[in-house]
Structures are given as structure tokens and as C-alpha cells.
C-alpha positions in Angstrom: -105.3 51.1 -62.8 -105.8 51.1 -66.6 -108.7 51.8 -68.4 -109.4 50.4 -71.4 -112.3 51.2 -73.9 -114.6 48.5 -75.8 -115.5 49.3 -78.8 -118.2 46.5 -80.2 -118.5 46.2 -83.9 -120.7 43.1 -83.7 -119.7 39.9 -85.2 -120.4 36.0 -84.1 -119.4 37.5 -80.7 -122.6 39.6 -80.4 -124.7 37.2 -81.9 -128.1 35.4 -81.4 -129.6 32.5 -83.3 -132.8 32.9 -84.6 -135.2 31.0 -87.2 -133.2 33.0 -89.7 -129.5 32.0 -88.6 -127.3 33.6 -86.3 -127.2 37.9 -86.5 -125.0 40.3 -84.4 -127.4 41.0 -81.7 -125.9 42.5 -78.6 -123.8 46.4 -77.6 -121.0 46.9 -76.6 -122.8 47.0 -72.6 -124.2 43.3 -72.9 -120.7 42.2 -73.8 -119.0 43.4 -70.7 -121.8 41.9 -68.7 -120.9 38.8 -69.9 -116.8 38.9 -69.6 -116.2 40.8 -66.7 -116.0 39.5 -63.0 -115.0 41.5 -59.6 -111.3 40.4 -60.8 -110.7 42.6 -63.1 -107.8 44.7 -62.9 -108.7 47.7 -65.3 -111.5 50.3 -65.3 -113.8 49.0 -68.4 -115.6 51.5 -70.8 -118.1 50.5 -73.4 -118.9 51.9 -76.8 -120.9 50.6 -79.6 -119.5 51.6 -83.3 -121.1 49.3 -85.2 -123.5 45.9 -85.2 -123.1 43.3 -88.1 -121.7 40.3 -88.7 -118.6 41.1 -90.3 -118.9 39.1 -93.5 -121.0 42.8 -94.2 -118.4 45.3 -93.4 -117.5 47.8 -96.0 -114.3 49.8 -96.7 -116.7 52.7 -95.4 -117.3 50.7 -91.9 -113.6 50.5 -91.4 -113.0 53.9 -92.4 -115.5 54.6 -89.2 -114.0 52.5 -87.0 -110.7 54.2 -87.3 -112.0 57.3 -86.4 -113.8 56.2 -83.7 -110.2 54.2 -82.5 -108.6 57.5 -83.0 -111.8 59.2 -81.0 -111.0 57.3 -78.2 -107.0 57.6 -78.5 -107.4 62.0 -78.0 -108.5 61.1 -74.5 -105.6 61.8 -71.8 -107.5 59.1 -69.6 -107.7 56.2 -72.3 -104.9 53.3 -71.6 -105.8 51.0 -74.6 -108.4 50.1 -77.0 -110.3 46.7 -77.2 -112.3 46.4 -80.9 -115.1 43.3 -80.6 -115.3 42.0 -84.2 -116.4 39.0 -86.3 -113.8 36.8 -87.1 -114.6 36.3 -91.1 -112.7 40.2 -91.7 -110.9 40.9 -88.5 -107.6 40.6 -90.3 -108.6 43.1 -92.9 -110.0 45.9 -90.1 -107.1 45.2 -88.0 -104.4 46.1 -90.6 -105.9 48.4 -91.9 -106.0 50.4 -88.4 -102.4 49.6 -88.0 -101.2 51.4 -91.1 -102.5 54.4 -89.9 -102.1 53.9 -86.0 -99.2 56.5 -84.6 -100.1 56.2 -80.8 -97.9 53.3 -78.7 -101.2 52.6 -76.7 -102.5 49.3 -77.8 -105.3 48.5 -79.9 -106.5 44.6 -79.6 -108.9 43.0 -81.4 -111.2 40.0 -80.4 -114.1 38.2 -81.7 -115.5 34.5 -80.8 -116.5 31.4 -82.7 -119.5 30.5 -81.0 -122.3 33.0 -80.9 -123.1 35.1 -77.4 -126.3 33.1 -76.9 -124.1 29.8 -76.7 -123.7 28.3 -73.2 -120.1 27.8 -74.2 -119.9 30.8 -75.9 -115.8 31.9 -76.0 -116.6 35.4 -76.2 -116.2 36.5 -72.8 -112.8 35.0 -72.0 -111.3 36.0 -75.2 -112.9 39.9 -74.4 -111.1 39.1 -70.5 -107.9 38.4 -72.3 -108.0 41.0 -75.1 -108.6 43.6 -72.0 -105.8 42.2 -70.5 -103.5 42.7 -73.4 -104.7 46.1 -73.9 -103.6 47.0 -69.9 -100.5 45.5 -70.4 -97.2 48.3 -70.2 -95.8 45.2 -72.1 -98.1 45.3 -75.3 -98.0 49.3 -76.0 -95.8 50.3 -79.5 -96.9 46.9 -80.9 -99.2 48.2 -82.8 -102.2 46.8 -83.7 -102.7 43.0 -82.1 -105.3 40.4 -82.5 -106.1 38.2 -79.4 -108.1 35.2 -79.5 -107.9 31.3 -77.9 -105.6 32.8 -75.7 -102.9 33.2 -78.2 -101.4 37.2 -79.7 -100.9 37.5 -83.0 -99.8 41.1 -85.0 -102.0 42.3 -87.4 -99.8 42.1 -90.5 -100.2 38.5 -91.8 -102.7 37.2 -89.2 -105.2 35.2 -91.2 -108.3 32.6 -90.5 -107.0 29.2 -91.2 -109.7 27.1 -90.2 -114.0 28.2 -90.2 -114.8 26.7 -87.4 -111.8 25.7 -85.3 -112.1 27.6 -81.3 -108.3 28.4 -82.3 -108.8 29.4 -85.7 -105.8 31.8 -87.1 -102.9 31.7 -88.1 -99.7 33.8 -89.1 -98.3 34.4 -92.9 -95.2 35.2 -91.0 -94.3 32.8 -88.3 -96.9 32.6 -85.7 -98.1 34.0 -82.7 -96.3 36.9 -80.8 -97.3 36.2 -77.7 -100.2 34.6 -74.9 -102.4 35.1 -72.7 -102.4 33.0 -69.4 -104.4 33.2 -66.7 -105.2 36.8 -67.1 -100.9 37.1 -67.6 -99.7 38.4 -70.5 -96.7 36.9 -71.8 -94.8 38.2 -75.0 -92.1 36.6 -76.8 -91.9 38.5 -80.1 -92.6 42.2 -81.6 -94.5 42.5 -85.0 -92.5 44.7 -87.9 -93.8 47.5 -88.3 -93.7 50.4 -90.7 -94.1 53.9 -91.3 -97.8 55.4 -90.2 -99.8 55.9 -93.1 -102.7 58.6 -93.8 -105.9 57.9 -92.2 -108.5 57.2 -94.6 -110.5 60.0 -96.1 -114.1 60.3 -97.2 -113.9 58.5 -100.5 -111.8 55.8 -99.1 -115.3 53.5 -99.3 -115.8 54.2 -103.3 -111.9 53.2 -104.3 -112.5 49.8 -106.3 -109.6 47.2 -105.7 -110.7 44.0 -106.6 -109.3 40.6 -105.6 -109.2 38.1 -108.5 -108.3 34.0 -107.8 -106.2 32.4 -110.1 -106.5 28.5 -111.0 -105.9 26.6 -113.2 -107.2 27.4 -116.7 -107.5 31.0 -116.0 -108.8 33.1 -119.0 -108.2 37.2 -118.7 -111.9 37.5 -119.3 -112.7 38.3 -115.5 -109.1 40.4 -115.4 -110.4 42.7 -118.1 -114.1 43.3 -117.3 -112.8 44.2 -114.0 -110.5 47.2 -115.7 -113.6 47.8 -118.3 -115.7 48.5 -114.8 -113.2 51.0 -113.2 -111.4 48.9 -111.3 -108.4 51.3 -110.1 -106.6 48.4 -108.6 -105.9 44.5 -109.1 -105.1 42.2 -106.5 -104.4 38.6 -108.5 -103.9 35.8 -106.2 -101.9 33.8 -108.0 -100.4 29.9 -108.0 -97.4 28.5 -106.4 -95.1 32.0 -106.0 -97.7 34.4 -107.5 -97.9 32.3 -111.3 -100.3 33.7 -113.4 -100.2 32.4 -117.2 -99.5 33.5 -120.2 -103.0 35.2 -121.1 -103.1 36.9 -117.6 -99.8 38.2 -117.9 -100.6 39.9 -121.5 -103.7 41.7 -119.7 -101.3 43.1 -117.1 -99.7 44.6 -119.2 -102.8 46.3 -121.1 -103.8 47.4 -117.5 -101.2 48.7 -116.5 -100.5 50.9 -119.2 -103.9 51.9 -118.3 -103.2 53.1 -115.2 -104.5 50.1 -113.1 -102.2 49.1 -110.5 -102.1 45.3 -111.0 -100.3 44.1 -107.3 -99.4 40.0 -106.9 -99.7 37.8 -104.6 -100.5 34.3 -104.0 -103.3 32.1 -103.4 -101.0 29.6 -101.1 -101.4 30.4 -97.1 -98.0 30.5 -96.7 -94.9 32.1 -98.1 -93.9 34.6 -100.6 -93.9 36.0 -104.1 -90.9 34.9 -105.9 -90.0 35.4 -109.4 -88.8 31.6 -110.7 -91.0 31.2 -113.3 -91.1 32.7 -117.3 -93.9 31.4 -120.0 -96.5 33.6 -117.8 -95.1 32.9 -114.3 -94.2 35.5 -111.8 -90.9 37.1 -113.8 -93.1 37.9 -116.3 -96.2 39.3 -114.4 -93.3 41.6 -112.3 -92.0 42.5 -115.8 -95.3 43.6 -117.5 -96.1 45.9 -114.4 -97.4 44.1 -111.4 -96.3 45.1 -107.9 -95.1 42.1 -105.8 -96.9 41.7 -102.0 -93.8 39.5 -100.9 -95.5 38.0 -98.0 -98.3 40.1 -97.3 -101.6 38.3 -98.0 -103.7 39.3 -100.8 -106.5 40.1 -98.8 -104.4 42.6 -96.7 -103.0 43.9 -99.8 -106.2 45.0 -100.8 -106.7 47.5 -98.1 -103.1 48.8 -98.4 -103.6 49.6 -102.0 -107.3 50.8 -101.4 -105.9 53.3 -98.7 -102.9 54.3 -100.8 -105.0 54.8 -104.0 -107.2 57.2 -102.0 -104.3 59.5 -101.4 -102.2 59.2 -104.5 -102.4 58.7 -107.9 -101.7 55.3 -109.6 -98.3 55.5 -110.5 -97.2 56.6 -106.8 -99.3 54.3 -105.2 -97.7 51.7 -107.0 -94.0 52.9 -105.4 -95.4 52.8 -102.2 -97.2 49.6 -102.1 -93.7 48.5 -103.6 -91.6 50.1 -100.6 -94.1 48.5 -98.0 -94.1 45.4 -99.2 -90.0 44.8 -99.8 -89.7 46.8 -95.8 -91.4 44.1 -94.1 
């Protein structure tokens, strides 16, 4: 029989409404309660890491729930890993744990839409599924999964789609990888996967990579106070195929020569960075400095060049976020 450890992080899954909206309210030991029956086929551990609604995690908090993942993964008598989580930053949390998670036992997120103090709350049977996944001989050296609606996604390109929907994420790169029925889990695909990178270190919460939106219009104005600040890295979300403009692509190239690593991705929910475009469009960004994200989101991008930036200077952290990106 497998055992499986819970650790509960908060999020709408944990929480309660009160006059003040609804807060992450409940451990790790109220969840269980509520999702597990005499049916269950593993041995069920609970741990609370953290408790807020995830829209208030920091670089910081993930940084502490990696260690406390990789806590859990010393122990011999550990089969698998469930994380409860809100659903606004689970796919930033999750990938971040998979670039630095080197042990084939699974780790499985989960979260809910509808708070814990809900009637039809889908917290517990997307827990009962995400403990299922964890058991499963099936789901070990996938990495880092994300299991919710009964559906599997990997980490790398999982994304909210919709705010409210009961089934609300989606895949950059081609859907789910997998389901959940009945307690069975069923897997029709394997997430690409890389090499294991450095876990982060204790200034990993202090390295400032911002995310800016491109639109239409776009001055540099925002581009440059966030160099002036200290930004160390730039995420720009850009149009279309990662388009910037003309301006934008100018203060790339000041930043860069900085030592800012500029990285580009796009603002559209599906599909890669492709140099088409000159007169400020992508071929121009790439030539002025920028590192391309291909098809990972800019949002994961962030915490790739966050954790890289930690352990290497600018100019290598710009290879490697290169390398990643063009592997998968």
C-alpha cells in the first residue's frame, strides 16, 4: 500500500467565506477529513506548509515549499507527494518544483474552484484523485503533474484558461496527459522533461524578474524604470509571435548591454515565439539581445530565469534559459 503525503499550502481549497471575502482557512488535517472515505487505497499523511490564498505567494513561499517537497522525498517510507494549492499560481509553484525535482516519485498538485465551506465544494474529489495519481507505479518519472476536474496535465505549459470554470486549465503544449476515472488512473502521454536544476537558495526570494505586457501603443517608459529599479531580468510578453515595437526594441538593447537579461515571450495563450517580423518585431528584439521562451509561457519563464539568475551571473543565465527553452 502506498503512502502518500499532503502537503496543504492553502488556496480556494482551504477556504471559508466570511464578511471580508473568502480566506484560506483550513490544515492540511481538515482537508483529509473531507476527501477521504474507507475506500481509499493508500496510507494518507498530512502536513501543513503554508496557509494563503495563493494570489499571496512569494518567490520565498515557493522556495519553502520545495524544501519541504524535498523533506518529505528523504523518507524511505514516502511513495508520492500531494501539494494542495490555490489555483491563481499553481502553474508557477508547480514548475518551478519540477526544474529542480530529481526523484521519479510523483509530486501532484491540486487545488479547487469552489471554497471548502461550499456544499459543492470540488476540493475533496480532486484531493481523492490527486492521491490517486500520486500512488500510481504509472505516474512516477513524470515529474511534476497538476491534477484537477479529473483531468492530468504536466507542469510545463499548464496554465488557468478560464477564472471560474470547475475545469479551468489548459495546456501551452497540447493538452492533458492523462485522467483520472473513477479512482483509475489512465495515462496517455509523458511531459518533456529536462535536465534537474539547482534548488533554490536563500536569496532566491530577492532576485527581481519582472513581467511587462505589451499592447498596443507600448512606450519603453515602464521597460526602463524597471532596469533604473534593479530589475536583473525582463520578461516582455509580447504581440502576435513575441512583437514588440520599435521603441521597445531600442530599450532592449540599452538593457542588455546593461546586463539585464531581457527573455520574450508572448502574450497570446497559445503557440510560440517566432522571428517573422522586422520594424520592431521579434527579429529585431532576438537581435538586440532578448532570449526567446519558444513555447514556454511568460509567467513560467519568470521563475526559470528567477532560479537561474540566483545561481549564475547574467550572461550565463541567459545561455541557459536559451538551451531550456530550444530543448523542449
Amino acid at each position: 500500500m502506498a503512502h502518500i503525503v499532503v502537503l496543504a499550502t492553502g488556496g480556494t481549497i482551504s477556504s471559508r467565506s466570511g464578511a471580508a471575502g473568502s480566506v484560506a482557512t483550513d490544515g492540511a488535517v481538515a482537508l483529509l477529513g473531507a476527501a477521504l472515505d474507507s475506500s481509499q487505497a493508500s496510507t494518507v499523511e498530512a502536513v501543513d506548509v503554508l496557509r494563503k490564498n495563493s494570489f499571496n505567494i512569494t518567490l520565498a513561499d515557493v522556495r519553502t515549499l520545495a524544501e519541504a517537497i524535498r523533506t518529505q522525498l528523504d523518507r524511505a517510507d514516502v511513495d508520492g507527494v500531494v501539494v494542495t494549492h490555490g489555483t491563481d499560481t499553481v502553474e508557477e509553484c508547480a514548475f518551478l518544483v519540477d526544474l529542480v525535482h530529481d526523484d521519479p516519485r510523483p509530486v501532484v498538485f491540486t487545488g479547487a474552484q469552489l471554497s471548502a465551506d461550499r456544499p459543492d465544494s470540488d476540493g475533496p474529489a480532486n484531493l481523492r484523485d490527486a492521491i490517486a495519481v500520486a500512488s500510481a507505479p504509472a505516474a512516477r518519472s513524470l515529474g511534476v503533474l497538476l491534477t484537477f476536474a479529473g483531468r492530468i496535465f504536466g507542469s510545463r505549459g499548464v496554465q488557468k484558461a478560464d477564472t471560474l470554470a470547475p475545469d479551468p486549465f489548459s495546456s501551452r503544449d497540447g493538452g492533458p496527459i492523462g485522467r483520472v476515472i473513477c479512482g483509475v488512473v489512465h495515462l496517455t502521454a509523458r511531459p518533456a522533461r529536462t535536465s534537474v536544476l539547482p534548488m533554490p537558495g536563500p536569496t532566491f526570494g530577492d532576485v527581481p524578474v519582472e513581467i511587462l505586457h505589451c499592447h498596443l501603443g507600448s512606450g519603453d517608459h515602464a521597460f526602463r524604470r524597471a532596469v533604473e529599479s534593479g530589475a536583473r531580468g525582463i520578461v516582455l510578453a509580447g504581440t502576435g509571435a513575441g512583437n514588440l515595437n520599435t521603441d521597445l526594441v531600442a530599450a532592449v538593447a540599452d538593457a542588455v548591454a546593461a546586463g539585464v537579461v531581457v527573455a520574450l515571450g508572448t502574450r497570446v495563450s497559445q503557440g510560440p515565439v517566432v522571428p517573422l517580423y522586422g520594424g520592431g518585431g521579434a527579429v529585431d528584439a532576438l537581435a538586440a539581445g532578448a532570449v526567446s521562451l519558444g513555447t514556454l509561457s511568460c509567467v513560467q519563464g519568470r521563475i526559470l530565469l528567477a532560479l537561474l539568475l540566483e545561481h549564475h551571473t547574467p550572461r550565463r543565465a541567459a545561455e541557459l534559459l536559451s538551451e531550456y527553452c530550444a530543448a523542449v
